[in-house]
PDB file of N, CA, C and O in Angstrom:
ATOM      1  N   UNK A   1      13.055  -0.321 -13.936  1.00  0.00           N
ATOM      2  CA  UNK A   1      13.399  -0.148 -12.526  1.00  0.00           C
ATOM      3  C   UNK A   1      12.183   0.259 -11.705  1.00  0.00           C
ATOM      4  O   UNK A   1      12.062  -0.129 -10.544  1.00  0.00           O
ATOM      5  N   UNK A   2      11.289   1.032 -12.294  1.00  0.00           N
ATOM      6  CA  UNK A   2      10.146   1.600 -11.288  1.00  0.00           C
ATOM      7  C   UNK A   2       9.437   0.547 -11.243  1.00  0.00           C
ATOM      8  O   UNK A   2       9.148   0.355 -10.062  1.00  0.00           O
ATOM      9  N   UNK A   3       8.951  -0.334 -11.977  1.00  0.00           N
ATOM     10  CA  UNK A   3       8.080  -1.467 -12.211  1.00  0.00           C
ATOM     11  C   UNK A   3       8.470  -2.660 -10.692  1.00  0.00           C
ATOM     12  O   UNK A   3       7.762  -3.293  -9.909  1.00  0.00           O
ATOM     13  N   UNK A   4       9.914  -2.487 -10.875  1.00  0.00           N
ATOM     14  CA  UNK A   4      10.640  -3.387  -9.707  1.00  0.00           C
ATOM     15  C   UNK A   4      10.487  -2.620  -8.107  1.00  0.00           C
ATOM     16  O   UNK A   4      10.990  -3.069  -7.077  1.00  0.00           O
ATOM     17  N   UNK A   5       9.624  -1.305  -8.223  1.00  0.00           N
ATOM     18  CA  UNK A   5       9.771  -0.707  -6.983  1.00  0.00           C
ATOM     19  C   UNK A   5       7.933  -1.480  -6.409  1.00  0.00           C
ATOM     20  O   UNK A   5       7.343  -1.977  -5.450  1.00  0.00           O
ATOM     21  N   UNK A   6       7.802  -1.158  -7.536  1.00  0.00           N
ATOM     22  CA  UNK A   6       6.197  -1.072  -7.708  1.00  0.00           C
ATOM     23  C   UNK A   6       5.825  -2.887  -7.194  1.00  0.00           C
ATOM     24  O   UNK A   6       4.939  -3.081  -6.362  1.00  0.00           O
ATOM     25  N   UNK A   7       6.363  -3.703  -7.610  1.00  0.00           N
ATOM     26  CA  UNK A   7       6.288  -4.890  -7.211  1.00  0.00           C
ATOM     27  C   UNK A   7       7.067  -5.430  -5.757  1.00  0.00           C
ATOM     28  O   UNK A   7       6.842  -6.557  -5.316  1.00  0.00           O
ATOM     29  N   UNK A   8       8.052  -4.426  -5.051  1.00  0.00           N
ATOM     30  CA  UNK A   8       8.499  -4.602  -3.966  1.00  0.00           C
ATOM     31  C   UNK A   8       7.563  -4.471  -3.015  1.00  0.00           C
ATOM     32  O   UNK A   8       7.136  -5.228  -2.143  1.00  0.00           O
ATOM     33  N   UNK A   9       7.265  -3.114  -3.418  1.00  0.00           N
ATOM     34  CA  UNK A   9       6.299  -2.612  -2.524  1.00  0.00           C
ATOM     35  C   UNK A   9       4.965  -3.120  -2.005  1.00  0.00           C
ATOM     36  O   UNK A   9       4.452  -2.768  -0.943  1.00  0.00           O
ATOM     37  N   UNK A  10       4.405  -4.083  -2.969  1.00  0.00           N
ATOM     38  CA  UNK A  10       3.281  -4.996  -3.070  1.00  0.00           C
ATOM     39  C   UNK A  10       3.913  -6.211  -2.120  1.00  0.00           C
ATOM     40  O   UNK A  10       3.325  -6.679  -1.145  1.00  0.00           O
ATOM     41  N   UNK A  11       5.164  -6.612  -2.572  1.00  0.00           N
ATOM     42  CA  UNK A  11       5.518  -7.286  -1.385  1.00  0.00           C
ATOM     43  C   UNK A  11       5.636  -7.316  -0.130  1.00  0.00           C
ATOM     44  O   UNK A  11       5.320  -8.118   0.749  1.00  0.00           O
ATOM     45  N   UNK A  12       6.253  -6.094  -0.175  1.00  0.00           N
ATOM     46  CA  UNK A  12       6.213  -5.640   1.631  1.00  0.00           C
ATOM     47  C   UNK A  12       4.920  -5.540   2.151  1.00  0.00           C
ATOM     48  O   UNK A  12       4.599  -6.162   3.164  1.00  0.00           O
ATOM     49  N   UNK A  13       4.101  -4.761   1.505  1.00  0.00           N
ATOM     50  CA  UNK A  13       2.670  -4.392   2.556  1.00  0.00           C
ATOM     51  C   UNK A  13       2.127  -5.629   2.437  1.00  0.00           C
ATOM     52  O   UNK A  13       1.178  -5.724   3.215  1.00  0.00           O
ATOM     53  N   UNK A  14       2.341  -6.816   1.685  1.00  0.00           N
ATOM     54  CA  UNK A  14       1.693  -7.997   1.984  1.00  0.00           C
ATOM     55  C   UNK A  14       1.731  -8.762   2.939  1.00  0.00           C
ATOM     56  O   UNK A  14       0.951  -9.582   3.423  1.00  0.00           O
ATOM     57  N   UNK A  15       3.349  -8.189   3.302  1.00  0.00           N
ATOM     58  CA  UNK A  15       4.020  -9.083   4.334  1.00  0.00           C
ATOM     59  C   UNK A  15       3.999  -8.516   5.301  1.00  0.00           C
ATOM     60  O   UNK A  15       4.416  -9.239   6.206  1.00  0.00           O
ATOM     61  N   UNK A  16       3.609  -7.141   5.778  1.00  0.00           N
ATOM     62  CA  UNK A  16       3.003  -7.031   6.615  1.00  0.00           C
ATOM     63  C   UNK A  16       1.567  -6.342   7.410  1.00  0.00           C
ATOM     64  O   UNK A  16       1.276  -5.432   8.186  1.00  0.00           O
ATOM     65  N   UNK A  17       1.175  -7.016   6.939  1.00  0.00           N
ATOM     66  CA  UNK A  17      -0.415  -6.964   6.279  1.00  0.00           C
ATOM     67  C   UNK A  17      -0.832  -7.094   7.826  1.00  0.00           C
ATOM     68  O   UNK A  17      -1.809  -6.432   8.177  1.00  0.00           O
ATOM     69  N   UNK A  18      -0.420  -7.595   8.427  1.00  0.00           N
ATOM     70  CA  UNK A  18      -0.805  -8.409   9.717  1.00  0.00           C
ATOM     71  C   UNK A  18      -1.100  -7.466  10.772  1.00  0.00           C
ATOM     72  O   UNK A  18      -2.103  -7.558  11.480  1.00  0.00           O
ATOM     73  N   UNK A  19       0.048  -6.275  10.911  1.00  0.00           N
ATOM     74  CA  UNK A  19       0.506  -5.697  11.848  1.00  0.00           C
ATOM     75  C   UNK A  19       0.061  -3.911  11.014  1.00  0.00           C
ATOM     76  O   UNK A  19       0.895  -3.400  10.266  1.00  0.00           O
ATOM     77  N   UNK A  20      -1.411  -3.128  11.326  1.00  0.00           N
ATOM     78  CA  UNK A  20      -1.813  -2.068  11.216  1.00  0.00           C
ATOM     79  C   UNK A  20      -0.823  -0.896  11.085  1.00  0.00           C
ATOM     80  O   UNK A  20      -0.877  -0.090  10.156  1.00  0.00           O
ATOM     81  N   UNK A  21       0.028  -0.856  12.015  1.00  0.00           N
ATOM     82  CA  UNK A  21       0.664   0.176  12.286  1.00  0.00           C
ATOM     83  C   UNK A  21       1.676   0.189  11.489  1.00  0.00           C
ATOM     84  O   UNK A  21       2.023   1.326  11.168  1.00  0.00           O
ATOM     85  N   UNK A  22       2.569  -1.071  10.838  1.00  0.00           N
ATOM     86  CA  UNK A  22       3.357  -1.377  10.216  1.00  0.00           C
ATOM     87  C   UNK A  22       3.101  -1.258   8.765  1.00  0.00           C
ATOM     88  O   UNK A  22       4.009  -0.969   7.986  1.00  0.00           O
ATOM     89  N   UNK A  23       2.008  -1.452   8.421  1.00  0.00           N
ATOM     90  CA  UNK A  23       1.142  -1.262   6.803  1.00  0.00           C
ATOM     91  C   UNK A  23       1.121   0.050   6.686  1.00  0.00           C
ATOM     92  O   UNK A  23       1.581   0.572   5.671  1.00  0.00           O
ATOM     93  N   UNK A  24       0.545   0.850   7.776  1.00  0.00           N
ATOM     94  CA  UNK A  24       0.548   2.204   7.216  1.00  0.00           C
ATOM     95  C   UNK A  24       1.471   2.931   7.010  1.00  0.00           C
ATOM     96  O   UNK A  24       1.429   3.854   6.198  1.00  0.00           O
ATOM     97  N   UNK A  25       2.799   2.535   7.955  1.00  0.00           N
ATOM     98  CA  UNK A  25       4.169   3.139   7.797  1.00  0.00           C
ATOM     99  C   UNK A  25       4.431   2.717   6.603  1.00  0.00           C
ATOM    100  O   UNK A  25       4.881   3.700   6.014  1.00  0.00           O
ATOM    101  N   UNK A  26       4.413   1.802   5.876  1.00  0.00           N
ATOM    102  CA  UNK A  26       4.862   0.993   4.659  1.00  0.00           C
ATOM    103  C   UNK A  26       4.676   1.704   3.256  1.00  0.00           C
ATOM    104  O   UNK A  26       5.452   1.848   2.312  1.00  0.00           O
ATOM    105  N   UNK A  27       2.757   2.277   3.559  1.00  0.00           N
ATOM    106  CA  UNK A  27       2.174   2.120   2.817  1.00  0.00           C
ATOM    107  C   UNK A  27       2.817   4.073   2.834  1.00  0.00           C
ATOM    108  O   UNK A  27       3.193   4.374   1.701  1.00  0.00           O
ATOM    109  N   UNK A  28       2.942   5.095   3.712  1.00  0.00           N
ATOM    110  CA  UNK A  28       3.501   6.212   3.478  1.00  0.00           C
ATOM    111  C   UNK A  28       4.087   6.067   2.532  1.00  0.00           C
ATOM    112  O   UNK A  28       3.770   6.272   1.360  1.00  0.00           O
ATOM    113  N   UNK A  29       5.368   5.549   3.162  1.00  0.00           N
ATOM    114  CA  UNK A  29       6.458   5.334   2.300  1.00  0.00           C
ATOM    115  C   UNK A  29       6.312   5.010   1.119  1.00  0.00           C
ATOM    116  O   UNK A  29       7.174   5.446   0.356  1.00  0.00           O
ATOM    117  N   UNK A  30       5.445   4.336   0.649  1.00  0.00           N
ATOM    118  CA  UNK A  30       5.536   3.387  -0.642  1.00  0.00           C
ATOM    119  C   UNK A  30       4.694   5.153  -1.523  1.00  0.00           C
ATOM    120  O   UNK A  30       5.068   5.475  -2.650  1.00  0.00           O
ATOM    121  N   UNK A  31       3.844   5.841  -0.908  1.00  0.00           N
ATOM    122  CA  UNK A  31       3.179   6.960  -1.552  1.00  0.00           C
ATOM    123  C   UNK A  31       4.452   7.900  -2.337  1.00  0.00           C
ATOM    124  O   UNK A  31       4.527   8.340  -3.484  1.00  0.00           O
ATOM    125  N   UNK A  32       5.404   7.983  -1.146  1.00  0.00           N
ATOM    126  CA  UNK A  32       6.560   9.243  -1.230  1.00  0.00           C
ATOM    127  C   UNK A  32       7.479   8.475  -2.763  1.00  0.00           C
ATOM    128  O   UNK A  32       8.118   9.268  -3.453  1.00  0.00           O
ATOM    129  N   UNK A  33       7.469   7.225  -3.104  1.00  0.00           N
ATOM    130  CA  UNK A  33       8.414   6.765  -3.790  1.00  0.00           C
ATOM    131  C   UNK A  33       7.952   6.156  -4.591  1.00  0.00           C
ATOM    132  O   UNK A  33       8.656   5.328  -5.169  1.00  0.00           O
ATOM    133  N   UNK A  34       6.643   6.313  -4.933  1.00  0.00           N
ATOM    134  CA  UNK A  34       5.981   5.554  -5.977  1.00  0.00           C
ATOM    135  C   UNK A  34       5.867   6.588  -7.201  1.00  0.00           C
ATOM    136  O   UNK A  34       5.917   7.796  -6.971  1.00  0.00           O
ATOM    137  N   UNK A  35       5.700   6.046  -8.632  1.00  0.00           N
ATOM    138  CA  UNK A  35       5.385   7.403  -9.660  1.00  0.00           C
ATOM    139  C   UNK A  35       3.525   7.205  -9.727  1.00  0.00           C
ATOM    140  O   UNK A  35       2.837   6.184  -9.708  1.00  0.00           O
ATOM    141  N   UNK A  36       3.169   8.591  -9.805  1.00  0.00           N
ATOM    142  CA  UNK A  36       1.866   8.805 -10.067  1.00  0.00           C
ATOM    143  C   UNK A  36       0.999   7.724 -10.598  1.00  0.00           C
ATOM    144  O   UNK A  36       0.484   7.134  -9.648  1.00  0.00           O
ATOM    145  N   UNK A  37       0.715   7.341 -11.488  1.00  0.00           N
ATOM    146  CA  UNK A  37      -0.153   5.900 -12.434  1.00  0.00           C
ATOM    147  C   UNK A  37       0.826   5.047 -11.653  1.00  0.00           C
ATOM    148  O   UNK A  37       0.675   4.019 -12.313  1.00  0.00           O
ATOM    149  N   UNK A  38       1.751   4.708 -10.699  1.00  0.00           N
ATOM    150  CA  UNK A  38       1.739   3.177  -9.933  1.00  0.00           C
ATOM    151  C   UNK A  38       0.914   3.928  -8.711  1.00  0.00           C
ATOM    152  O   UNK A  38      -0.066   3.220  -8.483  1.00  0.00           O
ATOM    153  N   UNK A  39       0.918   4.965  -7.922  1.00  0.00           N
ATOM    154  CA  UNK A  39       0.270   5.225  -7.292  1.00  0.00           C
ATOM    155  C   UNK A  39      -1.408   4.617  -7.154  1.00  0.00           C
ATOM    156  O   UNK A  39      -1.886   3.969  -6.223  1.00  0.00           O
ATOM    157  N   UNK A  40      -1.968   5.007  -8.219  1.00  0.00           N
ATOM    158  CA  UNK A  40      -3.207   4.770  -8.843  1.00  0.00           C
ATOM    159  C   UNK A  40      -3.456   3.231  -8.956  1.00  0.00           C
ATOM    160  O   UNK A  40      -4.383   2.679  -8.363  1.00  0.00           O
ATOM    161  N   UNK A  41      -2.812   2.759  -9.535  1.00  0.00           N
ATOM    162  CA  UNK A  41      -2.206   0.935  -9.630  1.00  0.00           C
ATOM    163  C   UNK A  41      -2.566   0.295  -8.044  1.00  0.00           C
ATOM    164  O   UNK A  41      -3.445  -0.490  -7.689  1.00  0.00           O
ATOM    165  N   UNK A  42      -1.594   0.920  -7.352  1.00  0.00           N
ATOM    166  CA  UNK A  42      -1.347   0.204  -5.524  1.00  0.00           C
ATOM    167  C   UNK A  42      -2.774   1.234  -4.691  1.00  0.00           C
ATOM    168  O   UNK A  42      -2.774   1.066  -3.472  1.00  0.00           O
ATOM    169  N   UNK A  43      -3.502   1.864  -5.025  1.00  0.00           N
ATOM    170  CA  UNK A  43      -4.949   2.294  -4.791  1.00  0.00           C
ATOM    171  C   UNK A  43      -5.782   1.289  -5.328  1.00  0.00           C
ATOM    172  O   UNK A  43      -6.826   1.396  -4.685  1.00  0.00           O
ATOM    173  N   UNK A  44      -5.866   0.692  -5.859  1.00  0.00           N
ATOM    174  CA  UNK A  44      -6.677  -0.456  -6.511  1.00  0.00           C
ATOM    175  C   UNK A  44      -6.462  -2.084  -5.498  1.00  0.00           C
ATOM    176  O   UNK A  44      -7.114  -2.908  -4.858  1.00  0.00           O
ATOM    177  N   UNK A  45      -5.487  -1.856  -5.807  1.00  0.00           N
ATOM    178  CA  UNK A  45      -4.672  -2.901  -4.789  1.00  0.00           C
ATOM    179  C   UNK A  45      -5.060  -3.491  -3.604  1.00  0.00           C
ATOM    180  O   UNK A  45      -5.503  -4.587  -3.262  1.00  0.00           O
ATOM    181  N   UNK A  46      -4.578  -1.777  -2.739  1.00  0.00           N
ATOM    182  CA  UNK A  46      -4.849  -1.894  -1.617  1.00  0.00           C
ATOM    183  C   UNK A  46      -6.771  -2.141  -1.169  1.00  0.00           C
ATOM    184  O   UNK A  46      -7.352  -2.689  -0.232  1.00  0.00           O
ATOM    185  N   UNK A  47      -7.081  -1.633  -2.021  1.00  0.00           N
ATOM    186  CA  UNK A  47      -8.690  -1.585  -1.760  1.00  0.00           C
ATOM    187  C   UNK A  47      -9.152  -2.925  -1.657  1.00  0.00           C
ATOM    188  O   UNK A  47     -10.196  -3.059  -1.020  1.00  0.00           O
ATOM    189  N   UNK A  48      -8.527  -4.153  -2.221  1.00  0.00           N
ATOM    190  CA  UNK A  48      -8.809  -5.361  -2.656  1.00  0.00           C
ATOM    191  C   UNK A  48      -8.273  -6.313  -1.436  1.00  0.00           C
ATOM    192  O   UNK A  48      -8.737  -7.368  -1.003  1.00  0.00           O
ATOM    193  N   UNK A  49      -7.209  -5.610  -1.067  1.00  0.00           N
ATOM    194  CA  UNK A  49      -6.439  -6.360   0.315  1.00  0.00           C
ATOM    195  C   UNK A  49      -7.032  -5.762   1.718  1.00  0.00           C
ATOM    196  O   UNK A  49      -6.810  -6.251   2.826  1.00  0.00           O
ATOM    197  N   UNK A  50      -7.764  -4.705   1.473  1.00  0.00           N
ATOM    198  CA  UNK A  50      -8.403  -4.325   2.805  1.00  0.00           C
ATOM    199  C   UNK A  50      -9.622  -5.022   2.803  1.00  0.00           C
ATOM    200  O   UNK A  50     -10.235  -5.358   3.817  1.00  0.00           O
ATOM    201  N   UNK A  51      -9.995  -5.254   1.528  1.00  0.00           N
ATOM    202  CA  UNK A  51     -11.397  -6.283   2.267  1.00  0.00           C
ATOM    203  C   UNK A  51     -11.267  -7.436   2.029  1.00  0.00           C
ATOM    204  O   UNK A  51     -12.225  -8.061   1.575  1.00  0.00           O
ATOM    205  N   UNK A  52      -9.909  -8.125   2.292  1.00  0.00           N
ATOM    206  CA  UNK A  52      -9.450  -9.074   2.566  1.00  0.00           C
ATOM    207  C   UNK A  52      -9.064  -8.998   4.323  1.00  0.00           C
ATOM    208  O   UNK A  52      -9.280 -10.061   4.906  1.00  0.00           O
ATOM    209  N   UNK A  53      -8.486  -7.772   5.252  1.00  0.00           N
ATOM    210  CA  UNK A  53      -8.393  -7.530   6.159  1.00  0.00           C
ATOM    211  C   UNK A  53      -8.756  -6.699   6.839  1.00  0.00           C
ATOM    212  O   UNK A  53      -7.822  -6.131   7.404  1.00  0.00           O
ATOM    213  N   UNK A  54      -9.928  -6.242   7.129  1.00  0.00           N
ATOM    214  CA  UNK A  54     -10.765  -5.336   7.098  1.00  0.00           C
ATOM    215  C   UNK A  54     -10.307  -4.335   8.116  1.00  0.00           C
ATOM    216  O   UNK A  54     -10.740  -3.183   8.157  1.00  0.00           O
ATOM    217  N   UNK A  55      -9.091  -5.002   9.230  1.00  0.00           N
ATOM    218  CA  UNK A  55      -8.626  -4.069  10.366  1.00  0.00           C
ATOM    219  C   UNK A  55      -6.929  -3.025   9.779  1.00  0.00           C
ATOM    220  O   UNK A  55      -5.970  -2.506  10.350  1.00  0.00           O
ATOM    221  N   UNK A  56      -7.500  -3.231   8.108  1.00  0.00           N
ATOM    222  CA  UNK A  56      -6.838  -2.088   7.624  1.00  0.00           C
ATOM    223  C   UNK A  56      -6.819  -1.038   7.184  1.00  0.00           C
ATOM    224  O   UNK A  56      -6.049  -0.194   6.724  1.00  0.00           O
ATOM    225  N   UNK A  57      -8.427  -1.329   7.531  1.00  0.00           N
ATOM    226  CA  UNK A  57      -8.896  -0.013   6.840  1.00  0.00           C
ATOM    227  C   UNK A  57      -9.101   1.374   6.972  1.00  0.00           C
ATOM    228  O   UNK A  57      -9.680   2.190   6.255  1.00  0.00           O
ATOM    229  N   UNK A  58      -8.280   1.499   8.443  1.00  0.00           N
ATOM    230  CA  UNK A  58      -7.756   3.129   8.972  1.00  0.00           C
ATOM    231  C   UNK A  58      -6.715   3.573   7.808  1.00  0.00           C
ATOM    232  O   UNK A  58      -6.657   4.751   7.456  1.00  0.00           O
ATOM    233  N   UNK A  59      -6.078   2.790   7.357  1.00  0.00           N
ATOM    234  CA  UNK A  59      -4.902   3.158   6.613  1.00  0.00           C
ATOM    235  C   UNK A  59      -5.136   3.923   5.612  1.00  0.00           C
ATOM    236  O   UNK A  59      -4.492   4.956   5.429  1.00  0.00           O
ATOM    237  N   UNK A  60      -6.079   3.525   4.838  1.00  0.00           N
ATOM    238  CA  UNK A  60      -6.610   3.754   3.682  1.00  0.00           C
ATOM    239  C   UNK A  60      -6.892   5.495   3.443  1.00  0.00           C
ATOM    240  O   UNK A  60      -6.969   6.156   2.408  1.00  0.00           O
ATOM    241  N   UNK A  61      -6.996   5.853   4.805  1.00  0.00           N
ATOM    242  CA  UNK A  61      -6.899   7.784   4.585  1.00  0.00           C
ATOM    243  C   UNK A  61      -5.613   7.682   4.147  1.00  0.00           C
ATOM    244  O   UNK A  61      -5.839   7.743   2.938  1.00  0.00           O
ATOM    245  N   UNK A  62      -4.596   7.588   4.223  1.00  0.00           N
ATOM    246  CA  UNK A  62      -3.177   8.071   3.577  1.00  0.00           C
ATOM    247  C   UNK A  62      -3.160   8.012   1.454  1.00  0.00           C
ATOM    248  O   UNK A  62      -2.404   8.568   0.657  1.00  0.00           O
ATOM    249  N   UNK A  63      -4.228   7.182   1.257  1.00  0.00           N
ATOM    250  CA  UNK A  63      -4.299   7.006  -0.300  1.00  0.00           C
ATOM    251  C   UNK A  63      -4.923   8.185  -0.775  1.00  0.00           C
ATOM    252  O   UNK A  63      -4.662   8.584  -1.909  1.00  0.00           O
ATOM    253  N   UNK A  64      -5.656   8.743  -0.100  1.00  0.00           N
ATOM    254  CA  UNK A  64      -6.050  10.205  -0.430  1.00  0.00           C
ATOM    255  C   UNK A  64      -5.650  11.480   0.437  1.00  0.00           C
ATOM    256  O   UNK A  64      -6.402  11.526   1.411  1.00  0.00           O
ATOM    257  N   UNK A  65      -5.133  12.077   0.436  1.00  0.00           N
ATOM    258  CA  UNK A  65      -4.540  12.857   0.789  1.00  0.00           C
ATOM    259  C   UNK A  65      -5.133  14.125   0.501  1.00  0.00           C
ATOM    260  O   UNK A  65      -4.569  15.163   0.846  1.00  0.00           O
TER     261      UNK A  65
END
């Protein structure tokens, strides 16, 4: 079941990848409900999709906290 959260979640911020304000709300959320090592997992991730979109990269303070 967590594996299936963990792959939603990759979905959503993909899909809205587009829209800054919407990624970072996403990407909260996805922090509060993720387990620790997927945490770590979607930090890798995201690092790979921001320099794919580089006007995401305000977001990226919420991965460290």
């Amino acid at each position: 079941m967590a594996r299936a959260m963990y792959d939603y979640t990759k979905a959503v911020l993909k899909k809205v990848s587009f829209d800054v304000n919407l990624f970072c709300k996403e990407l909260k959320k996805a922090m509060d409900r993720l387990l620790p090592y997927e945490i770590e997992e979607l930090k890798v991730w995201v690092d790979a999709l921001v320099k794919q979109n580089p006007q995401l990269n305000q977001c990226l303070i919420l991965l460290n906290p």
